[in-house]
Each structure stands twice: as structure tokens, then as C-alpha cells.
VEXVEXTI-472948 format. One record per residue (C-alpha): residue in three letters; x, y, z; chain. Coordinates in pm, whole numbers. Layout:
BEGIN
<atom><gukol>ALA</gukol><east>X</east><north>Y</north><up>Z</up><semi>A</semi></atom>
...
END
This chain:
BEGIN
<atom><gukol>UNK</gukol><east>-6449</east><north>3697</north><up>14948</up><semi>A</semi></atom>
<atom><gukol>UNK</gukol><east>-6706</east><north>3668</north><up>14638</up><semi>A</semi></atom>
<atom><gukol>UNK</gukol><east>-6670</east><north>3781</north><up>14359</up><semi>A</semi></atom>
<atom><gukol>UNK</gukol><east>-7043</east><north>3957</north><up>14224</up><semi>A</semi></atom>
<atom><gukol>UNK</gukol><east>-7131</east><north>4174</north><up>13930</up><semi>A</semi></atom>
<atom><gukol>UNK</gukol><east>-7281</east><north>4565</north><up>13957</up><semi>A</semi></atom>
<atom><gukol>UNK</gukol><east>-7527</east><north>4649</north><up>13744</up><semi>A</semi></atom>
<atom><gukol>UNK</gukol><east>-7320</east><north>4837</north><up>13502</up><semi>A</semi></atom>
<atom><gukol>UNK</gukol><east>-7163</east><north>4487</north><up>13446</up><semi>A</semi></atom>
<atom><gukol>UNK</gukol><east>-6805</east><north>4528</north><up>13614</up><semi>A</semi></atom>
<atom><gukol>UNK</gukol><east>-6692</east><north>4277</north><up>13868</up><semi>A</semi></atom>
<atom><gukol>UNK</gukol><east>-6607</east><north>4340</north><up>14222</up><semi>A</semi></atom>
<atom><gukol>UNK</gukol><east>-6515</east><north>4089</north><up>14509</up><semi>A</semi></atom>
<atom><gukol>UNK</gukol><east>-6686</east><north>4130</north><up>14815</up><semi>A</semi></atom>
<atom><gukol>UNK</gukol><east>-6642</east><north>3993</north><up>15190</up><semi>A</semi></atom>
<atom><gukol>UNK</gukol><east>-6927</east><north>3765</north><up>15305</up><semi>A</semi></atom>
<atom><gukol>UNK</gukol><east>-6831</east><north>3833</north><up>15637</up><semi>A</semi></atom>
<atom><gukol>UNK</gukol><east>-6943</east><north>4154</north><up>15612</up><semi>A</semi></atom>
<atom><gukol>UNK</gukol><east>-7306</east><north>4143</north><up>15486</up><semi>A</semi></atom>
<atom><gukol>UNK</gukol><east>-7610</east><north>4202</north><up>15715</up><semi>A</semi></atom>
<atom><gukol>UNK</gukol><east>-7872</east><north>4153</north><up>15485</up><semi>A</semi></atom>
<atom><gukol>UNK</gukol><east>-7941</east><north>4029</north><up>15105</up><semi>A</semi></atom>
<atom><gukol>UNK</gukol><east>-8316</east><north>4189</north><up>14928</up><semi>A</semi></atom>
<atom><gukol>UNK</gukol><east>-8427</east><north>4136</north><up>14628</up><semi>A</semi></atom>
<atom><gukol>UNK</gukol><east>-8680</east><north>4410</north><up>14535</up><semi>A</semi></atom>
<atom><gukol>UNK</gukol><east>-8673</east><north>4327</north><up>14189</up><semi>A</semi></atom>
<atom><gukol>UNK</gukol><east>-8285</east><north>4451</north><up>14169</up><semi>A</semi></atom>
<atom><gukol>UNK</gukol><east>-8105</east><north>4226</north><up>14409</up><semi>A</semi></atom>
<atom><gukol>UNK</gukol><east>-7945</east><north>4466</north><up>14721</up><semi>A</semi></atom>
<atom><gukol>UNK</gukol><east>-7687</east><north>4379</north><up>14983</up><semi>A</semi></atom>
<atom><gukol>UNK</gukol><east>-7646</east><north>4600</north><up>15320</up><semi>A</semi></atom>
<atom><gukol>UNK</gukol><east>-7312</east><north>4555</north><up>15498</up><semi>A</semi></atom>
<atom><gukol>UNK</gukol><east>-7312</east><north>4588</north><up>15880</up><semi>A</semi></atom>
<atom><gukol>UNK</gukol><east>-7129</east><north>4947</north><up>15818</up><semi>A</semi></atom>
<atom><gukol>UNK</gukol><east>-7452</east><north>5005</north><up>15636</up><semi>A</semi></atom>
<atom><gukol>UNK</gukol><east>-7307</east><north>5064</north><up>15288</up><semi>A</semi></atom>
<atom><gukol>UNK</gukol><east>-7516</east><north>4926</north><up>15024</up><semi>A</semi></atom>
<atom><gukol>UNK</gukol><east>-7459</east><north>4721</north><up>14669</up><semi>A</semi></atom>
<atom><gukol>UNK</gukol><east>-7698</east><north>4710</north><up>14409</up><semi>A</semi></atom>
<atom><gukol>UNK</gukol><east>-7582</east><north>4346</north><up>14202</up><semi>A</semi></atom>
<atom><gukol>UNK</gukol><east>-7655</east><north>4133</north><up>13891</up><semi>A</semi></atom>
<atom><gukol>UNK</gukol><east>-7652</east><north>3824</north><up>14081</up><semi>A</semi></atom>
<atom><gukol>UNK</gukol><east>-8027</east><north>3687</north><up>14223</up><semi>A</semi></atom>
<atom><gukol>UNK</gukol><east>-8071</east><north>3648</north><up>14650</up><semi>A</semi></atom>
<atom><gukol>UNK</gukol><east>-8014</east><north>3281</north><up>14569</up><semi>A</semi></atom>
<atom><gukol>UNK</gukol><east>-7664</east><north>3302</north><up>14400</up><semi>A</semi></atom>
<atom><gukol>UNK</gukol><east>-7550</east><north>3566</north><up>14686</up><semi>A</semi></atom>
<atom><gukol>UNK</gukol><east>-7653</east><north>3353</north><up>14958</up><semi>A</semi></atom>
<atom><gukol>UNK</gukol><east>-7511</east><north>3025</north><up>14761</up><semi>A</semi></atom>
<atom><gukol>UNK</gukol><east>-7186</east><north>3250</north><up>14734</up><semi>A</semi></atom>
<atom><gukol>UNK</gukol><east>-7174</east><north>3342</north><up>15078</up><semi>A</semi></atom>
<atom><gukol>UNK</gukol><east>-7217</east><north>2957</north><up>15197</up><semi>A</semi></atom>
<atom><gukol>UNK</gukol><east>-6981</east><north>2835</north><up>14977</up><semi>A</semi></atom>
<atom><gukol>UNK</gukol><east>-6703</east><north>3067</north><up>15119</up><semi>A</semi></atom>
<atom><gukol>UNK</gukol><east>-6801</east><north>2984</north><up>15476</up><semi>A</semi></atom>
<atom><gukol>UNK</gukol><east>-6761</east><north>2638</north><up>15388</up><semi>A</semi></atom>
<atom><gukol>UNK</gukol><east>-6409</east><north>2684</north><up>15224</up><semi>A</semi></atom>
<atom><gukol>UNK</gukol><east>-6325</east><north>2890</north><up>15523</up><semi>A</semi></atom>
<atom><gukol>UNK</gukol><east>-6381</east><north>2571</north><up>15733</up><semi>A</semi></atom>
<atom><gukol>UNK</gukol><east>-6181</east><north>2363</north><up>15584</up><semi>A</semi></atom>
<atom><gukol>UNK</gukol><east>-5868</east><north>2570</north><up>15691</up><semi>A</semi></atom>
<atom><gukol>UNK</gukol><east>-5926</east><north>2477</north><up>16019</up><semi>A</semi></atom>
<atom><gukol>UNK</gukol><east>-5729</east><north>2244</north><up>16125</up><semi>A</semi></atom>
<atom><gukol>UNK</gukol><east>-5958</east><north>1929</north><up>16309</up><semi>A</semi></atom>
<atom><gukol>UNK</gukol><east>-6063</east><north>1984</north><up>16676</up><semi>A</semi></atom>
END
């Protein structure tokens, strides 16, 4: 999960699994593969440096192969 900000300045978490894409257009806008849409304060950058960071903490629950 990552936690963003909406516009209107209140904080939601969000799961990174779940987005398809990431615009910015000038309002940054993420599409989830259900096709809903958020509209956040964050830039594309800090979404997609959210979204790796949680992939990486996801991997280090694995246990070594």
C-alpha cells in the first residue's frame, strides 16, 4: 500500500498492485486495472518512486530461494 494525497488534501492509502497506469496532465492521474480513477497531489515521479519502494519492501518478505 501507499499512502498519497487527493487534491482536497486528505490522505488515502492505495495498493500499488493495483495501478495500470500513472499521467500527469498537469494534475497527476492514476487508472487502476478495474478502471477507477484518482486524481492526486503527489507528481508521476513520487507515485512511481512509491510504487517501487513497496515492491521492494514486498521482496524482502520473501524468504531466499
Amino acid at each position: 500500500m501507499i499512502r498519497l494525497t487527493r487534491l482536497n488534501g486528505r490522505p488515502f492509502v492505495l495498493n500499488a498492485e493495483l495501478i495500470r497506469t500513472v499521467e500527469q496532465n498537469p494534475d497527476t492521474t492514476i487508472t487502476l486495472i478495474n478502471g477507477d480513477h484518482f486524481i492526486v497531489k503527489e507528481t508521476l515521479d513520487e507515485v512511481i518512486e512509491k510504487s517501487v519502494e513497496y515492491g521492494r519492501s514486498l521482496r524482502k518478505l520473501l524468504p531466499p530461494s
